[in-house]
TORKOL-4160 file (C-alpha; in steps of 0.2 Angstrom, whole numbers, padded with zeros to 4 digits, m for minus):
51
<pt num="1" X="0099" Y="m0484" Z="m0223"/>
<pt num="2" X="0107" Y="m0492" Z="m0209"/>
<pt num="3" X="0102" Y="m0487" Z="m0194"/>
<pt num="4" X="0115" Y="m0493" Z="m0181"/>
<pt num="5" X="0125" Y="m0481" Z="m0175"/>
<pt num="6" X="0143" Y="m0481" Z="m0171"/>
<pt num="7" X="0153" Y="m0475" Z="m0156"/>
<pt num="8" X="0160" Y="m0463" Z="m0169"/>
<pt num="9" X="0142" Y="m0458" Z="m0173"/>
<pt num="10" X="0139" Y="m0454" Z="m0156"/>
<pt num="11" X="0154" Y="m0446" Z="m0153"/>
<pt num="12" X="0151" Y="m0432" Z="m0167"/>
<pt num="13" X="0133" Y="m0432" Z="m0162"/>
<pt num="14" X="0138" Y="m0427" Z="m0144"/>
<pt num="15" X="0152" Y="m0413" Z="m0152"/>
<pt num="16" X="0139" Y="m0406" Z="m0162"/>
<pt num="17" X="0128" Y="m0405" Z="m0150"/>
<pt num="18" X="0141" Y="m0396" Z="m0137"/>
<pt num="19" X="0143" Y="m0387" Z="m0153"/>
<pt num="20" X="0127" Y="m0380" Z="m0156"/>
<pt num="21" X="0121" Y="m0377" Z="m0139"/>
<pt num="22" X="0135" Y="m0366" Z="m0135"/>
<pt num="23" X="0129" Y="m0354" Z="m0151"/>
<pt num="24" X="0119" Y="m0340" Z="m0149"/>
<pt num="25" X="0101" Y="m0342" Z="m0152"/>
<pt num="26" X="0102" Y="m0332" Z="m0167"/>
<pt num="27" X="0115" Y="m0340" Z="m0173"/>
<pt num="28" X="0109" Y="m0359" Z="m0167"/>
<pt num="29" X="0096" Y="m0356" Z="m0179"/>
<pt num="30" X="0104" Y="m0350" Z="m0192"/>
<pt num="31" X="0116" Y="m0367" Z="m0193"/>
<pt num="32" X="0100" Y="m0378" Z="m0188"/>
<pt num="33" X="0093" Y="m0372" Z="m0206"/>
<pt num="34" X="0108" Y="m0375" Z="m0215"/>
<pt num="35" X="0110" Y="m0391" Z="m0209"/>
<pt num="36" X="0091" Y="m0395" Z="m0216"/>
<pt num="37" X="0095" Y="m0387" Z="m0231"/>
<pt num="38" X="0107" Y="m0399" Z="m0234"/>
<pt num="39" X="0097" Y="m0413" Z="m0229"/>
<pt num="40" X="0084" Y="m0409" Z="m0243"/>
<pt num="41" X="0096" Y="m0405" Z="m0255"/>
<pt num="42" X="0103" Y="m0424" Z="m0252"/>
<pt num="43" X="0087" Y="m0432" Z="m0253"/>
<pt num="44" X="0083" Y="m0422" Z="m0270"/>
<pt num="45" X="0100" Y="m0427" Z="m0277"/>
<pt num="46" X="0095" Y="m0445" Z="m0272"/>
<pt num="47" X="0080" Y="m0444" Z="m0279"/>
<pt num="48" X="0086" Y="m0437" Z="m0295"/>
<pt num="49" X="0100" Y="m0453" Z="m0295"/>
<pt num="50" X="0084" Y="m0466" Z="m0293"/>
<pt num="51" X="0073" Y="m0458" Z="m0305"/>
């Protein structure tokens, strides 16, 4: 995985970021594990594809 990050990169890194820390707490965490949810699901679907 390349880990160099572009100026797009940070630029939706910092808009999510506005993003989520303008969310209720509730609701912050709701999206938090959504986002993770999806992360695992990426990693099993890769898995799956190098297996």
């Amino acid at each position: 995985m390349n880990n160099q990050l572009t100026k797009k990169d940070t630029s939706e890194g910092k808009e999510l970021y506005e993003l989520l820390t303008s969310l209720p707490e509730a609701e912050r965490k709701q999206a938090l594990i959504y986002v993770r949810a999806l992360g695992d699901r990426q990693i099993m679907t890769n898995d799956k594809k190098a297996g």
